[in-house]
py3Dmol code that shows the C-alpha trace and the ligand (Angstrom):
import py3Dmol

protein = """\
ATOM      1  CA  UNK A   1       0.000   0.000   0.000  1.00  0.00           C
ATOM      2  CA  UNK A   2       1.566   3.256  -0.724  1.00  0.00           C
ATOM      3  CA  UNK A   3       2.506   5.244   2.065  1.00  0.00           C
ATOM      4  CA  UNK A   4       0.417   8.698   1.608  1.00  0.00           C
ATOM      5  CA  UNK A   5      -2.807   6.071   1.509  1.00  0.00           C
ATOM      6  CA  UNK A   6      -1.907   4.705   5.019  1.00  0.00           C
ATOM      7  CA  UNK A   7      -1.061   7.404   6.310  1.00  0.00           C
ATOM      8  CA  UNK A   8      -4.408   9.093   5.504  1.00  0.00           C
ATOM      9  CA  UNK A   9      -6.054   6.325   6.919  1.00  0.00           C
ATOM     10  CA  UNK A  10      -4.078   6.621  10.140  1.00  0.00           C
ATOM     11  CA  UNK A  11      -5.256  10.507  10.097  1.00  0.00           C
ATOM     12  CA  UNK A  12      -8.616   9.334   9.941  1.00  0.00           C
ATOM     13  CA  UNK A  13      -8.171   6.414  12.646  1.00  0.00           C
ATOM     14  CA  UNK A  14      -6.608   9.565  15.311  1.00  0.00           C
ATOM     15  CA  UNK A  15      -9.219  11.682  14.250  1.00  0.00           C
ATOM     16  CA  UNK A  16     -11.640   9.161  15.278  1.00  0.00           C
ATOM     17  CA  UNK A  17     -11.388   9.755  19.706  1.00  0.00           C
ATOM     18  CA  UNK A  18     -13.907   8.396  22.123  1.00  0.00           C
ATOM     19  CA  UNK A  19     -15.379  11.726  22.847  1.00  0.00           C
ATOM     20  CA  UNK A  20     -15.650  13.032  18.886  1.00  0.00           C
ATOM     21  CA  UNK A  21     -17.862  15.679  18.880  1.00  0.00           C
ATOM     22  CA  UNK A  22     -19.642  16.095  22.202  1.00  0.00           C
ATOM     23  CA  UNK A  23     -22.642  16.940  21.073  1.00  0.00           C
ATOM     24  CA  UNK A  24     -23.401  14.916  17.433  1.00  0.00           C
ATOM     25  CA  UNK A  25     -21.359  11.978  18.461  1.00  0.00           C
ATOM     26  CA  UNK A  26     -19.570   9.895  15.657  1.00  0.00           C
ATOM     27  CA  UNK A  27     -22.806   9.313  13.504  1.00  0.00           C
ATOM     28  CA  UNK A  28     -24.420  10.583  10.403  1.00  0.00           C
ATOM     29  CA  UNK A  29     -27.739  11.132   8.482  1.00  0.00           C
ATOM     30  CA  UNK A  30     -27.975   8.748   5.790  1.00  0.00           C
ATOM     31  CA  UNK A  31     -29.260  11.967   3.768  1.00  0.00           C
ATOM     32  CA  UNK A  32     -26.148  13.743   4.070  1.00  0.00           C
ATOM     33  CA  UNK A  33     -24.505  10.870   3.219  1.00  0.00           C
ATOM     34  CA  UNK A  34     -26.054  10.272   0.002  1.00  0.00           C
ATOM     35  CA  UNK A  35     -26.087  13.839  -0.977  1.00  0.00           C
ATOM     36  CA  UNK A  36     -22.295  13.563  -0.904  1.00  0.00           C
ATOM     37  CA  UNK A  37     -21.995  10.559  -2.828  1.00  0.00           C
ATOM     38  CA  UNK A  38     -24.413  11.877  -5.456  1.00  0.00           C
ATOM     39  CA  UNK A  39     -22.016  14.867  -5.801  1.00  0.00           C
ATOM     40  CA  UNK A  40     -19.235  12.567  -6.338  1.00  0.00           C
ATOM     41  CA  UNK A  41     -20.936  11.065  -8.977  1.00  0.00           C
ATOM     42  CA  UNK A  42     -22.058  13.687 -10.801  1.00  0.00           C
ATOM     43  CA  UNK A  43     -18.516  14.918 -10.695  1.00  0.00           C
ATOM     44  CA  UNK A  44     -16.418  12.200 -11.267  1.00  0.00           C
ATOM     45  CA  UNK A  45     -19.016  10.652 -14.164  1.00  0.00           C
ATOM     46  CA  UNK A  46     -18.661   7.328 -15.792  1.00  0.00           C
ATOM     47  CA  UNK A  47     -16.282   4.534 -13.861  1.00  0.00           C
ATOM     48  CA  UNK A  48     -17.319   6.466 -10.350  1.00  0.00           C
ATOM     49  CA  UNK A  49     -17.794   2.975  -9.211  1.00  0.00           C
ATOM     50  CA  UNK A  50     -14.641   1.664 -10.100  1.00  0.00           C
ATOM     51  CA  UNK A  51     -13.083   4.568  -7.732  1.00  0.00           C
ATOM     52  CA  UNK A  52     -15.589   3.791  -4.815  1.00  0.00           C
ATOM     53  CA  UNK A  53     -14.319   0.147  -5.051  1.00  0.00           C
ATOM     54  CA  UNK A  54     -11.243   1.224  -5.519  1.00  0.00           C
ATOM     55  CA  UNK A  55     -11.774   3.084  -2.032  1.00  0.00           C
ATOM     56  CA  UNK A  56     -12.861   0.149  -0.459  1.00  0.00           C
ATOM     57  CA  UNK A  57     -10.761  -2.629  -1.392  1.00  0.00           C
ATOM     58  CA  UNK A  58      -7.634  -0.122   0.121  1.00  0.00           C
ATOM     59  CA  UNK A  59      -9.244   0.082   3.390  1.00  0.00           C
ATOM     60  CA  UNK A  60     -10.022  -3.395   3.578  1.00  0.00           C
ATOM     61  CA  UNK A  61      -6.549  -4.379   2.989  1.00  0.00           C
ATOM     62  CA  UNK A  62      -5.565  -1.701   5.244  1.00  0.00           C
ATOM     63  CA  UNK A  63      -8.069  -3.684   8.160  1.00  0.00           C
ATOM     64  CA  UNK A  64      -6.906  -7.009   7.270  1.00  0.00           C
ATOM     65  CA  UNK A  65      -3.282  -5.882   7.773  1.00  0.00           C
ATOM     66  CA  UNK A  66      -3.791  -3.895  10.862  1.00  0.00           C
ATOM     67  CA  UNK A  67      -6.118  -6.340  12.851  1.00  0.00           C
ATOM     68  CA  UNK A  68      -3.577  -9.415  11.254  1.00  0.00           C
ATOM     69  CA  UNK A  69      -6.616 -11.141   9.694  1.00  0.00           C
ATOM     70  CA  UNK A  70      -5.682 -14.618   8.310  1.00  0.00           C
ATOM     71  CA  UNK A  71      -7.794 -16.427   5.999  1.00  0.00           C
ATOM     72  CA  UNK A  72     -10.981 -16.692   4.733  1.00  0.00           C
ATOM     73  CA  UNK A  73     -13.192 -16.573   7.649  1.00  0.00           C
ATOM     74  CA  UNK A  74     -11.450 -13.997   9.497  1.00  0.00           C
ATOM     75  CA  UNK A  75     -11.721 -11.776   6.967  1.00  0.00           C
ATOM     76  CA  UNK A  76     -15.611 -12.881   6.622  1.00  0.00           C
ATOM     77  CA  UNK A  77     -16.023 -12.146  10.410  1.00  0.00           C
ATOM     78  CA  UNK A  78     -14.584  -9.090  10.403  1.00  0.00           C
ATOM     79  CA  UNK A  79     -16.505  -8.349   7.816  1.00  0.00           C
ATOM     80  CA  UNK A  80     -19.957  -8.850   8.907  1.00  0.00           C
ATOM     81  CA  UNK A  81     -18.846  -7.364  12.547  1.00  0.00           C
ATOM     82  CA  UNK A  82     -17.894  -4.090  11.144  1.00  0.00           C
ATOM     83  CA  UNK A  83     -20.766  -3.763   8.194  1.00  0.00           C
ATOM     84  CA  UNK A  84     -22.986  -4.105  11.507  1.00  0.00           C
ATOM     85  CA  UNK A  85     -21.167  -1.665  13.778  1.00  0.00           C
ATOM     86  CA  UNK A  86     -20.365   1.045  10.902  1.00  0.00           C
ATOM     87  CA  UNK A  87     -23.946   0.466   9.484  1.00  0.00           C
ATOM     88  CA  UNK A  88     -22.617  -0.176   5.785  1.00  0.00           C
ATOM     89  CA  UNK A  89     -25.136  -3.259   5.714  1.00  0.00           C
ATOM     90  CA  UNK A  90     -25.795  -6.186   7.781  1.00  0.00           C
ATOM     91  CA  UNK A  91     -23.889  -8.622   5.976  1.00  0.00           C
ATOM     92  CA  UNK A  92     -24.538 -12.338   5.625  1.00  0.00           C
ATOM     93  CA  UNK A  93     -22.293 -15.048   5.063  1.00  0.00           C
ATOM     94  CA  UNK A  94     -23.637 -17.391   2.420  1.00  0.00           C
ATOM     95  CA  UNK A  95     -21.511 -20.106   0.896  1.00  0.00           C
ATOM     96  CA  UNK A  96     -17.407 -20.284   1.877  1.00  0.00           C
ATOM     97  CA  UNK A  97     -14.513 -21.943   0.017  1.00  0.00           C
ATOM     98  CA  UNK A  98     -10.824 -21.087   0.111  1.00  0.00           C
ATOM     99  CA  UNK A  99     -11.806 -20.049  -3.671  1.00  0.00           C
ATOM    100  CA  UNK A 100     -15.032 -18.823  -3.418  1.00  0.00           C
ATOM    101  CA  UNK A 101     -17.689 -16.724  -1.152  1.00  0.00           C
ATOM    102  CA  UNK A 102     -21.262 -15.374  -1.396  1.00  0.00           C
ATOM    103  CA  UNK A 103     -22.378 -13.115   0.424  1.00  0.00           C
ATOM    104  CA  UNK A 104     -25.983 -11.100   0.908  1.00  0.00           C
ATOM    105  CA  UNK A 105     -26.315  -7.662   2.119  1.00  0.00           C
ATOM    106  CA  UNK A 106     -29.634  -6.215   3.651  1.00  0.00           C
ATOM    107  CA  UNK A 107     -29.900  -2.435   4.714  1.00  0.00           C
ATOM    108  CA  UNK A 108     -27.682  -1.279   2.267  1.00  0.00           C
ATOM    109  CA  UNK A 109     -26.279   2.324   3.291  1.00  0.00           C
ATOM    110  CA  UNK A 110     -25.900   3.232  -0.392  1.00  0.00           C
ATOM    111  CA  UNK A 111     -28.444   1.180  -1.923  1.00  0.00           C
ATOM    112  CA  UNK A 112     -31.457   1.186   0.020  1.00  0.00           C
ATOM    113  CA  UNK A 113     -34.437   2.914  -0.689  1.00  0.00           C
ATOM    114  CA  UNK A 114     -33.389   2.885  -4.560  1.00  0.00           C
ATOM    115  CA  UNK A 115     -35.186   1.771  -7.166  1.00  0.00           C
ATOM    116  CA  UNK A 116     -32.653   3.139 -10.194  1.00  0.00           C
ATOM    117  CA  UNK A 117     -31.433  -0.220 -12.076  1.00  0.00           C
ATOM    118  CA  UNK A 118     -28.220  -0.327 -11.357  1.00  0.00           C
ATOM    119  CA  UNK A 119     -25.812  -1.793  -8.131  1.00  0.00           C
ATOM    120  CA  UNK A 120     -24.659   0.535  -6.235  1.00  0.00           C
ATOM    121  CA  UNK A 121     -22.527  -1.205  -3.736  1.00  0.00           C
ATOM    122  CA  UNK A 122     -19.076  -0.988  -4.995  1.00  0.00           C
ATOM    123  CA  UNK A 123     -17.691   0.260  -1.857  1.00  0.00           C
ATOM    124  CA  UNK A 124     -18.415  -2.675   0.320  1.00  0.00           C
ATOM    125  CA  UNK A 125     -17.697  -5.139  -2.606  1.00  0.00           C
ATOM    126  CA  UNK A 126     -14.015  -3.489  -2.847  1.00  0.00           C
ATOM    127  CA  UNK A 127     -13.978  -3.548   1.025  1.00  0.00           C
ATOM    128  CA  UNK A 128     -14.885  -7.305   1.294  1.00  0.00           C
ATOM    129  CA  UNK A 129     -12.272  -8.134  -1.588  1.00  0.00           C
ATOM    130  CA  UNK A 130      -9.474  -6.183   0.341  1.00  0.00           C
ATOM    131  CA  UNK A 131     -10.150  -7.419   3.568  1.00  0.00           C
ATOM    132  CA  UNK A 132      -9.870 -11.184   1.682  1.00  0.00           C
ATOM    133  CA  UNK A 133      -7.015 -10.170  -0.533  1.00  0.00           C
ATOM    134  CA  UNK A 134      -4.838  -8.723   2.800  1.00  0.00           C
ATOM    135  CA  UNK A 135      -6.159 -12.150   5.137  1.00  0.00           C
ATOM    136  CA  UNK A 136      -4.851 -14.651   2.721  1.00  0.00           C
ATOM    137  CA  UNK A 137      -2.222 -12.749   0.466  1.00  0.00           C
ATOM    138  CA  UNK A 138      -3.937 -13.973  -2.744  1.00  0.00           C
ATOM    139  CA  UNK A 139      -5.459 -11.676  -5.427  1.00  0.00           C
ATOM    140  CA  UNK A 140      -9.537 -11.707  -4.982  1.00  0.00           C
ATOM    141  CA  UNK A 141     -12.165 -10.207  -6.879  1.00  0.00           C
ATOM    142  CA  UNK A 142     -15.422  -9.288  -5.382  1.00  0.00           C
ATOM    143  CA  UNK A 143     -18.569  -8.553  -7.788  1.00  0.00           C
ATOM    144  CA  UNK A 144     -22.022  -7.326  -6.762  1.00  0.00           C
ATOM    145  CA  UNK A 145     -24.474 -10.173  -8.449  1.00  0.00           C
ATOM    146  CA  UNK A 146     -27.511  -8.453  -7.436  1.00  0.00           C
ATOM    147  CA  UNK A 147     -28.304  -5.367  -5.806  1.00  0.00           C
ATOM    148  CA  UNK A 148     -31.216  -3.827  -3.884  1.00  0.00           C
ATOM    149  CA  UNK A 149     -31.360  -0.736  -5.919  1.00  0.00           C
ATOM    150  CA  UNK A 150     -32.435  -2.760  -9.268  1.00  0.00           C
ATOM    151  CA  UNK A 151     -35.296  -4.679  -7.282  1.00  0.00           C
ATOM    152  CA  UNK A 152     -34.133  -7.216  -5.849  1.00  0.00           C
ATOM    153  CA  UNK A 153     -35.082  -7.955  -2.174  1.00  0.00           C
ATOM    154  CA  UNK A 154     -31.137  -8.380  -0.936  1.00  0.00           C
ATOM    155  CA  UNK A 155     -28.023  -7.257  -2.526  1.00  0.00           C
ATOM    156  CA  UNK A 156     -25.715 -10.435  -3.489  1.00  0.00           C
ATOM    157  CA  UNK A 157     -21.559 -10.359  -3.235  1.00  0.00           C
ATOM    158  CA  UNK A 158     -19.557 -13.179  -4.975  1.00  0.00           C
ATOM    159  CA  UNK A 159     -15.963 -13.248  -4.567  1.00  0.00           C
ATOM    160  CA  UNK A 160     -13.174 -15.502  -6.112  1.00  0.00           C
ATOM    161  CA  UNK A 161      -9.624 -15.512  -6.509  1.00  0.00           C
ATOM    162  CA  UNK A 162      -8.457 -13.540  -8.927  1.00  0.00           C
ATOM    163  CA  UNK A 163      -5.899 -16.079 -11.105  1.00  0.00           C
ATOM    164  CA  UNK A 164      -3.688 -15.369 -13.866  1.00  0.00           C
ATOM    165  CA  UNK A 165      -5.589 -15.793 -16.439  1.00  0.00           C
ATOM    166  CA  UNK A 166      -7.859 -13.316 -15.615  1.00  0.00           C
ATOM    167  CA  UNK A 167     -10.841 -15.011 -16.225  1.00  0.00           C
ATOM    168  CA  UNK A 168     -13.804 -15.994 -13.665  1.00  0.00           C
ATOM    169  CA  UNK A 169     -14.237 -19.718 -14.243  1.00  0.00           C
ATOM    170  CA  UNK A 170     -18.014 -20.740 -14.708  1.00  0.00           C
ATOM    171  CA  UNK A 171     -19.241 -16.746 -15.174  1.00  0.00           C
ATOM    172  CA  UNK A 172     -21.091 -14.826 -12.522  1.00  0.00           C
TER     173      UNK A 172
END
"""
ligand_1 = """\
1
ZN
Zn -26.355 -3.327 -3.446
"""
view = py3Dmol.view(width=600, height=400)
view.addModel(protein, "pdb")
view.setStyle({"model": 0}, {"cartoon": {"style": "trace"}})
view.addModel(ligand_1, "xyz")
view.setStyle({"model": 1}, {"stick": {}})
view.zoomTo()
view.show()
């Protein structure tokens, strides 16, 4: 990871004291929160989801490293325990393989409420692929199959190793 990422992450992490804000606490309106991120797409256009990904998977690897996560299912714990505590989604562990998880998501923090036809998890997908890719030091890939904002009653994560030849055996 390069070293300007951590240490912004650390600078968050220090900012982050027992008694933040005496008054408002350490939470936030999901309506501010979605006002942001609809600013950030409208600005950064096309591939925004690629970037909020992007933003994930770095702080998952970030978490696996820092809380020494190994394997599979420490990574999957960690994940569900901190979806539920930072109110990203309550995350449910499907089907595990050393190769292969799915995963389903209710109360999606950016998905929710919307009925646009598209996914719009690519946050937490990127953060459940870098927690996985930091707790077992292989390559993983983490793809939303389904996604509460096209209809569907759950949002649906599938991740795999990410091999060489760059191809996801069997589709998704
Ligand atoms: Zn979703």
């Amino acid at each position: 990871m390069k070293p300007a990422r951590e240490e912004m992450f650390r600078q968050v992490e220090r900012s982050l004291k027992d008694d933040i804000r005496p008054t408002l606490g350490d939470e936030l309106k999901i309506s501010a929160f979605r006002h942001m991120m609809a600013s950030l797409v409208l600005t950064l256009g096309r591939g925004v989801g690629s970037t909020f990904y992007r933003a994930g998977f770095d702080i998952g690897v970030y978490k696996a490293e820092k809380h020494g996560l190994k394997g599979v299912d420490e990574a999957l714990d960690y994940a569900v325990e901190v979806f539920e505590k930072t109110k990203l989604g309550l995350l449910n562990v499907e089907e595990v393989s050393e190769e292969e998880v799915v995963l389903t998501m209710k109360e999606s923090v950016t998905a929710d409420g919307y009925d646009v036809g598209e996914k719009l998890c690519y946050f937490q997908a990127g953060f459940i692929a870098g927690l996985l890719q930091g707790a077992t030091g292989q390559r993983w890939q983490v793809k939303e199959r389904a996604c509460v904002a096209e209809g569907n009653e759950e949002c649906v994560f599938v991740g795999r190793v990410w091999h060489d030849e760059n191809t996801w055996k069997g589709g998704c």
